[in-house]
Steps between C-alpha positions, in 0.01 A plus 500: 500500500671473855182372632439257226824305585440493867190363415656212237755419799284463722228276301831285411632463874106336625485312223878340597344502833192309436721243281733499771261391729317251348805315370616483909126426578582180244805356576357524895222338419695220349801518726218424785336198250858348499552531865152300606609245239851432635338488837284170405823368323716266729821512445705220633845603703776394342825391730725787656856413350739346706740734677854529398763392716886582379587195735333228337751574135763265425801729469805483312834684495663611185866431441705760564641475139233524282530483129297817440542649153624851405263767367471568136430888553426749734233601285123635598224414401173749451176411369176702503734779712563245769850336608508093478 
């Protein structure tokens, strides 16, 4: 009986191999189909974004009395176990 099992597990462990293999051998094959098409694709270049530059923003100072509004609660709130 021992040997009949070892047998079963190992007829079950090349199969998974065999599937294993040919389902990498596939998505190579069309991983390598998809690079050789991109590669007669040309793609135009878009812009590089401007850099930013902290100098070039019109700043303002607040008043020093501002009419800021008092809080309703000091309440939490937690959705989906996280704090907001």
């Amino acid at each position: 009986m021992k040997k009949f099992n070892l047998i079963v597990i190992i007829i079950v462990l090349v199969i998974t191999a065999v599937i294993c293999a040919a389902v990498y051998k596939k998505i190579n094959n069309e991983n390598k189909a998809n690079n050789q098409r991109g590669a007669a694709e040309i793609i135009p270049a878009t812009p590089p974004n401007p850099m930013f530059n902290p100098y070039s923003l019109n700043w303002e100072q607040v008043l020093l009395v501002a009419p800021w509004e008092g809080r309703d609660s000091h309440a939490v709130v937690v959705f989906k176990n996280k704090i907001s």
